[in-house]
C-alpha positions, -999 to +999 in steps of 0.1 A: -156+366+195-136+346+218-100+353+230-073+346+212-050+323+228-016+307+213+008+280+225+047+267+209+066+242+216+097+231+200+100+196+187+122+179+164+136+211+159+104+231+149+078+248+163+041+229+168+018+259+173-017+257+184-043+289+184-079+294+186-104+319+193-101+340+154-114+312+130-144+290+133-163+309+160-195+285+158-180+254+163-180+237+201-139+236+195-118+252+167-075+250+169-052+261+140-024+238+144+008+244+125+042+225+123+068+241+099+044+251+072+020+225+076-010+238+083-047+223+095-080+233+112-094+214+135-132+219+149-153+195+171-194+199+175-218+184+186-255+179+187-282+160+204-286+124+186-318+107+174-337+089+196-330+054+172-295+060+176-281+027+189-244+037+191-223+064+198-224+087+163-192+099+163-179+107+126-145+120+120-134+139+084-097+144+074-106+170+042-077+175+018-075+207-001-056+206-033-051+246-030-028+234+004-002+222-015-004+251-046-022+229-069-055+229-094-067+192-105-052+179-136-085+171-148-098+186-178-137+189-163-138+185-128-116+217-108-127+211-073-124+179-049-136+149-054-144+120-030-117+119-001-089+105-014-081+069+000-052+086+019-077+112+032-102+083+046-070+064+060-060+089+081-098+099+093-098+063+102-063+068+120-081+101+140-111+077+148-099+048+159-077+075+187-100+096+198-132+075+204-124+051+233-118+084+256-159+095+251-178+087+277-193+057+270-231+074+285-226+108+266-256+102+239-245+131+216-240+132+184-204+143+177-183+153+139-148+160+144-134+177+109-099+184+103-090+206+072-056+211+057-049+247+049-010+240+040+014+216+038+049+225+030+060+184+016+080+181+043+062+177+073+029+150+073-005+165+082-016+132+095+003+137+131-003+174+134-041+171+123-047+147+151-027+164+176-054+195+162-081+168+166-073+160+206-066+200+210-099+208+198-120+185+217-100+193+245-105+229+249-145+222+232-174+219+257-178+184+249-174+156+274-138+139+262-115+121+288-084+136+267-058+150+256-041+127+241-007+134+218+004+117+188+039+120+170+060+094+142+088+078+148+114+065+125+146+042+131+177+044+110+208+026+120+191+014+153+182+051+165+151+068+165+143+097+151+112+123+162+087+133+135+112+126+104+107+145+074+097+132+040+132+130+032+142+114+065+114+090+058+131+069+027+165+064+050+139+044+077+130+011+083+103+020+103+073+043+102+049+043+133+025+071+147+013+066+178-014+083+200-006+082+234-021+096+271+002+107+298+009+071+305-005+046+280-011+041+242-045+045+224-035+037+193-005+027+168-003+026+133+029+011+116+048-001+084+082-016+090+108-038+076+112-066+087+117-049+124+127-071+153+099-070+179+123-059+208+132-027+187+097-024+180+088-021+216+115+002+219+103+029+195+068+028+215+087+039+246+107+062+224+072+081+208+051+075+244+083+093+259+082+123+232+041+125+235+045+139+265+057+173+260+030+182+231+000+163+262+017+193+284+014+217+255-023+211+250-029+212+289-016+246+294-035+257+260-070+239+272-064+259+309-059+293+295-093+291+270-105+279+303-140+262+286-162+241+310-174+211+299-209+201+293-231+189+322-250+163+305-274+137+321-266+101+316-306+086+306-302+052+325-337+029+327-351+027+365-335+003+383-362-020+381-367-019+344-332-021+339-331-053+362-357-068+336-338-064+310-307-080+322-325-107+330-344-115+297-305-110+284-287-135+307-316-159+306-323-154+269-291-142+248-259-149+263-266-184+273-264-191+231-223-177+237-219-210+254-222-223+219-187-224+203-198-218+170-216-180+180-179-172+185-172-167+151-208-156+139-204-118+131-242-117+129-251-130+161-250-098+183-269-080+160-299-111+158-298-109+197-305-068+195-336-075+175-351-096+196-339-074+229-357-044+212-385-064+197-393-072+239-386-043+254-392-007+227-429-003+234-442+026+225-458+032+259-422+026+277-405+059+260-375+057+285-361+029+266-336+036+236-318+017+214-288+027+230-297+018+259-304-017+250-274-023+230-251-007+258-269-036+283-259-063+260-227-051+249-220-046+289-238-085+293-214-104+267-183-086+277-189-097+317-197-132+302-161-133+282-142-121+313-156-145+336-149-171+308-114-164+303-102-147+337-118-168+357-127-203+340-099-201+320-118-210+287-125-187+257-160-190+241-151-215+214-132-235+238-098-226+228-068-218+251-053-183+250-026-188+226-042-212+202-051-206+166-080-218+146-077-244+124-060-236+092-067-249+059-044-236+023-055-241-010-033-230-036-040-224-073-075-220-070-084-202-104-073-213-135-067-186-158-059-157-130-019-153-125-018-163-089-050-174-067-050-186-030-074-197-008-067-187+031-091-205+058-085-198+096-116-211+113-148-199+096-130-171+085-126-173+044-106-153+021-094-159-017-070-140-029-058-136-065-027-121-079-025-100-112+005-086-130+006-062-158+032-035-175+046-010-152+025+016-175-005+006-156+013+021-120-019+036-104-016+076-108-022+089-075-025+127-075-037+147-041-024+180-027+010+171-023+015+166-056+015+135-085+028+103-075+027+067-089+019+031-067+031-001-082+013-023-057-019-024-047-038-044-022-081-045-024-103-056+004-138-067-007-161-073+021-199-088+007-226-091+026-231-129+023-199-133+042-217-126+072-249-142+060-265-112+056-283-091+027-272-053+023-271-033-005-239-034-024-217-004-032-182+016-037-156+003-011-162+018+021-139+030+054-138-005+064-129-022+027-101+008+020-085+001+056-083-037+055-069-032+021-043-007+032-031-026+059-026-060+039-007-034+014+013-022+042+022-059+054+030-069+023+053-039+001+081-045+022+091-078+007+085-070-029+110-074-052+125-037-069+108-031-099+143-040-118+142-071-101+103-079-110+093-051-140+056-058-131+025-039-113+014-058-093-027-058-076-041-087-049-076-085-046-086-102-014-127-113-015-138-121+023-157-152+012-170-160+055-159-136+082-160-143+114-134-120+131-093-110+115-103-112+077-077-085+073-048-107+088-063-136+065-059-118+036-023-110+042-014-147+048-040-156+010-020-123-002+013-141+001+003-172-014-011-155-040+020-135-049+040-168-046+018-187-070+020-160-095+058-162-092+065-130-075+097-133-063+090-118-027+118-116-004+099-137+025+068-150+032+049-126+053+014-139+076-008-116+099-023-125+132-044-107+156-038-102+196-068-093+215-070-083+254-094-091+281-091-071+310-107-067+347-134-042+345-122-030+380-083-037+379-067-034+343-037-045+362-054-082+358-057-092+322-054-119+297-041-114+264-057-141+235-044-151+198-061-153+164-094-134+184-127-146+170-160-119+163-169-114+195-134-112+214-127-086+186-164-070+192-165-069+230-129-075+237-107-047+247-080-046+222-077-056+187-035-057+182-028-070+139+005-082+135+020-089+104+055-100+094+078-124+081+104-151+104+128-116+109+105-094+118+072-074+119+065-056+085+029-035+095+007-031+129-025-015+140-037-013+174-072-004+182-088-009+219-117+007+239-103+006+265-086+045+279-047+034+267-030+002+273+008-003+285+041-009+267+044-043+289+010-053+268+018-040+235+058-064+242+032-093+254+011-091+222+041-086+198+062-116+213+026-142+215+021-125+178+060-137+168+050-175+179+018-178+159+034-159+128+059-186+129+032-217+133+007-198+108+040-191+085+048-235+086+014-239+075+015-216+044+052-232+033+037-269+034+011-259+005+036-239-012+072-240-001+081-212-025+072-188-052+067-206-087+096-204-104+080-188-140+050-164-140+015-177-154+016-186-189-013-164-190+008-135-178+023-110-200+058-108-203+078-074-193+110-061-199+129-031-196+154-013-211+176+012-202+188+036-229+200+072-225+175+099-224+188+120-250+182+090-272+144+092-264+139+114-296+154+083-320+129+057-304+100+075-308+113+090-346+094+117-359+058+117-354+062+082-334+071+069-365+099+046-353+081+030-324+047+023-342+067+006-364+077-014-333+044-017-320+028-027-354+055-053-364+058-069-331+024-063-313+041-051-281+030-022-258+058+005-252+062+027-226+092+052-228+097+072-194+121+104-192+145+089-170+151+066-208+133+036-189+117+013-217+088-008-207+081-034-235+049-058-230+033-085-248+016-116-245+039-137-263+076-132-250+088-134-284+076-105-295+083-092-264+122-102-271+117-086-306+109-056-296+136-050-270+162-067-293+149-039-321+149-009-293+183-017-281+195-019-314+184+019-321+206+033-291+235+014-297+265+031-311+283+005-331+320+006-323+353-001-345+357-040-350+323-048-347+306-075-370+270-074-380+249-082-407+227-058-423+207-057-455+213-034-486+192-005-481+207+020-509+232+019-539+257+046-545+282+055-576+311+051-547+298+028-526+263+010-508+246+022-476+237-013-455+216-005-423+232-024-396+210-017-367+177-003-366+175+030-383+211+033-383+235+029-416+269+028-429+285+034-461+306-001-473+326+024-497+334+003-535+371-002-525+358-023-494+333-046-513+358-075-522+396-083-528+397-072-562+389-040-581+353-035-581+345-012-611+305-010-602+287-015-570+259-036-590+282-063-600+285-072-564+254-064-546+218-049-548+191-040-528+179-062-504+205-085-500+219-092-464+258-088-461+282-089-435+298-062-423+328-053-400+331-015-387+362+000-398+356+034-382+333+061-368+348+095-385+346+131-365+305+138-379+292+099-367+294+084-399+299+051-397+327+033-424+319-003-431+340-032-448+327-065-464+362-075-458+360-091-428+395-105-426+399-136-451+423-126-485+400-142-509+363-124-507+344-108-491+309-125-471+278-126-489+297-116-521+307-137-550+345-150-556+365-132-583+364-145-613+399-166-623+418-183-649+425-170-682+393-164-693+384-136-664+367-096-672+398-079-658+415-054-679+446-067-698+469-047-681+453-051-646+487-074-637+508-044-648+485-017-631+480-035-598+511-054-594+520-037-563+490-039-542+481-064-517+445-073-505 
């Protein structure tokens, strides 16, 4: 067994611990990380690849246990873990997209990084501490890995920052960003804010690079005192001559098509060009020759042709200058019967977007170890294979659908209107029709539209853009920063930088780049070109829809919700759900009662929609003294007749109170069925309400026949004598 070696340091006022050497003995690097009572297990191995392999098969897995968090699934049939979670695949992509650009880009092995969460205590996120475990791991592993690297969250409330902000912390902030960072530059970033200036923005990087540091020292001190050396492995390059040959038959033969401005967008070009490389050159009597080795020559081969085309000629492929965008083209309704459709266009680049609302009962139900919780909005990526011009075999959404998805989500949940404001769910599905680089950042902008034309209130208008980076492959001092990158500026550019947000500021970024970090003076670059486009890319929406339609879809159903008290819940429902069948039946409607005494009411037709509520409110309300309604005669007494006022709520209109005269039997003045008016008199000491059908005038009562008069009347002959000191 190995030694056992442990490492603290305090931060944000608890201790991150890292230990290995007792658990996961087999594996090339295994760290138990821990901060507060979070807890996760990171291990790193790797293994020779296939000879076919022609990329770097690296595959990163973020495993949620449901026993972490002290739970068993609600289901009735299935007890263990499903599929990841999308959560779970978010943050393996999150782990990824840090820890890859600091591989070596020669190191042919195949590599699985899995992090497992043993505990989490609710109040501190795994996702920061498992890739802090993730770096730790591969740092103190035998695998080549040009780390550590450090990653922390950051939250701003009030205009401060605050370091690794607890769950509770979280809801005061405006801003949620993780960060992985090197000793000096940032590998990755991962944010939600709203509407965040981009100069506060910048600051919170320098805040979290800042704070990285002392957790990159932690890991150094932890990775010297396991003391592992790293692998000596051999780096298969062709013989210089072969090698030679095929840059040659690439230069002379592939990259000459980039001067083409349409294979700038064409996502299916570099693949069509590795074909043909390997149908030349993978003989089977020239064994040296991988796949790899091919596609790291022509990756290498376009990437050298893009620098030289922007850094030196000062042209990008499609012949656009380094802060112009791509035609745009809006089309908006699209669909006829869908709530809200949009079509966004930004060069070849194609998405439709449509907009549905529903009942807040149809909240997705999100459950995971750290409990139950509920999502009103929800944003779908679909990504077919014809947008690309391709044929694959279609399937559940995969790393790449969920995380587009997410990100438009992210963009897009901090202008929604409060669910008192808007009592919808709400769910954009955005179908990449043609891709040819920043479909995610396209289906924000259709998103918006979409949300507008359903007549979503949102609070702004929100578009996405993305900033790439082309950099001297000998000085990264000397670069180039480009907006709205096409496919293969993403593909063999250094930096893909989304931006998303509205005039005031950003509302979600991701950064991604292969290159080993890039600086904060980038990162303020990128963010202040990304402001300018957002604001051209923004007037372009507004002409085609200036704002959200003032009423839903007709085709929409309508919502409302009432508030009652909780303990009323019981008198709603009525024994056996009596009461609000009777709602459902009579009015069609769909009811949802939550414990908080929220009452969702849906229906097609707002009338009955209307009804219902009316008939709802009218069960909770607690009639008070003076009050005038009209009720129908449900019961007749010897003394008196009960007249339900409200639904499933009655009062006694005693005989005395029935009209200005003597009444000497209820019957000669009403029966059942007939609709009176009614004034309260009182509520007595047990709830019973008194009711009067004298509602003021001296003469009769409402709904009730005049007295009889002149000589001829019933009354008693001595009625004069008996009541001759009364008044009515």
């Amino acid at each position: 067994m190995s030694k056992l070696v442990r490492k603290e340091l305090e931060i944000a006022g608890k201790k991150l611990v890292l230990e290995t050497g007792e658990l996961a003995g087999h594996a090339n690097g295994s760290v138990v990380a821990s901060y507060g009572e979070t807890v996760v297990l990171a291990t790193a191995v790797s293994q020779p690849a296939a000879a076919d392999v022609d990329f770097f098969p690296l595959a990163v897995d973020y495993e949620e246990r449901l026993y972490a968090g002290g739970k068993i699934s609600t289901s009735r049939f299935i007890k263990r873990e499903g599929r990841p979670s999308e959560e779970a695949v978010l943050t393996s992509r999150l782990i990824d997209r840090s820890i890859r650009p600091l591989f070596p880009k020669d190191y042919q092995a195949e590599v699985q990084v899995i992090i497992t969460v043993l505990s989490v205590d609710f109040e501190n996120d795994p996702d920061v501490i498992a890739l802090t475990a993730a770096s730790a791991a591969l740092t103190i592993s035998d695998i080549p890995w040009n780390g550590p690297i450090a990653s922390v969250r950051v939250g701003r409330q009030n205009g401060g920052f605050m370091l690794n902000p607890t769950e509770e912390e979280k809801t005061f902030s405006n801003l949620d960003l993780v960060i992985a960072a090197t000793a000096s530059e940032i590998t990755m970033i991962e944010a939600q804010a709203d509407q965040v200036e981009e100069a506060a923005l910048v600051k919170a990087l320098e805040f979290g690079l800042k704070e990285s540091q002392a957790v990159i020292k932690l890991i150094e001190d932890f990775a010297s005192v396991v003391g592992v050396k790293k692998q000596e492995y051999q780096s298969t390059k062709l013989p210089p001559e072969k090698e030679l040959e095929v840059k040659d038959f690439i230069t002379g033969n592939l990259v000459v098509e980039l001067e083409k401005p349409e294979i700038a967008q064409d996502e299916t070009w570099f693949g069509n060009a590795l074909v043909r490389l390997e149908e030349k050159f993978l003989k089977e009597e020239e064994e040296l020759i991988s796949k790899k080795h091919l596609a790291d020559l022509l990756d290498d081969a376009v990437a050298k042709f893009l620098r030289k085309r922007i850094l030196v000629d000062k042209k990008r492929v499609d012949s656009r200058k380094p802060d112009e965008i791509r035609p745009i083209t809006v089309k908006v309704p699209v669909l006829p019967r869908t709530h809200g459709s949009a079509i966004f266009q930004r060069g070849e680049t194609q998405v439709l977007s449509i907009a549905t609302l529903a009942s807040p009962a149809l909240e997705q139900l999100i459950e995971g170890m750290r409990g139950e919780g509920t999502k009103r909005y929800m944003h779908h990526y679909n990504f077919p294979p014809f947008s690309t011009g391709e044929v694959r075999r279609l399937g559940p959404p995969g790393r790449r659908e969920i995380g587009h998805g997410a990100l438009a989500e992210r963009a897009l949940v901090p202008v929604l209107p409060t669910i008192d404001e808007f009592p919808y769910t709400i769910r954009v599905v955005s179908e990449v029709l043609s891709s040819a680089g920043s479909t995610s950042m396209a289906s924000t902008c259709g998103a918006t539209l979409a949300l507008m034309d359903a007549g979503v209130p949102i609070k702004e208008p929100v578009a996405g853009i993305s900033i790439g980076l082309i950099t001297d492959e000998n000085d990264k001092s000397k670069y180039v920063t480009i907006v709205d990158i096409a496919y293969q500026e993403d593909a063999q550019g250094d930096m893909d930088f989304k931006i998303a947000g509205t005039k005031n500021g950003v509302t979600a970024v991701q950064m991604d780049t292969k290159l080993s970090g890039i600086s904060l003076k980038v990162c303020q670059e990128a963010l202040d070109k990304a402001k300018k486009a957002r604001l051209e890319i923004l007037g372009k929406m507004l002409a085609a829809l200036p704002q959200a339609r003032q009423k839903i879809s007709p085709h929409a159903p309508t919502v409302i919700l009432v508030k009652i008290d909780p303990a009323k819940i019981g008198e709603v429902i009525g024994g056996g759900g009596k009461t609000i069948n009777k709602i459902i039946a009579a009015t069609g409607s769909a009811i949802d009662i939550k414990d908080d005494g929220t009452v969702t009411i849906s229906a097609k037709d707002a009338e009955a929609a209307q009804k219902a509520a009316a008939w709802v409110e009218g069960i909770v309300k607690e009639p008070q003294p003076g009050e005038i309604y009209e009720g129908e005669i449900k019961r007749i007494l010897p003394f008196g007749a009960m007249v339900e006022i409200l639904p499933g709520k009655e009062g006694l209109v005693h005989i005395s109170k029935m009209a200005p005269y003597r009444v000497e039997k209820v019957e000669d003045v009403v029966k059942i069925g007939q609709v009176v008016k009614v004034r309260v008199v009182e509520i007595d000491d047990m709830g019973r309400v008194n009711l009067s059908m004298n509602l003021g005038g001296p003469d009769r009562a409402v709904g009730v026949a005049a007295r009889p008069s002149g000589r001829f009347d019933k009354r008693p002959k001595d009625y004069r004598r008996q009541n001759r000191h009364k008044r009515y």
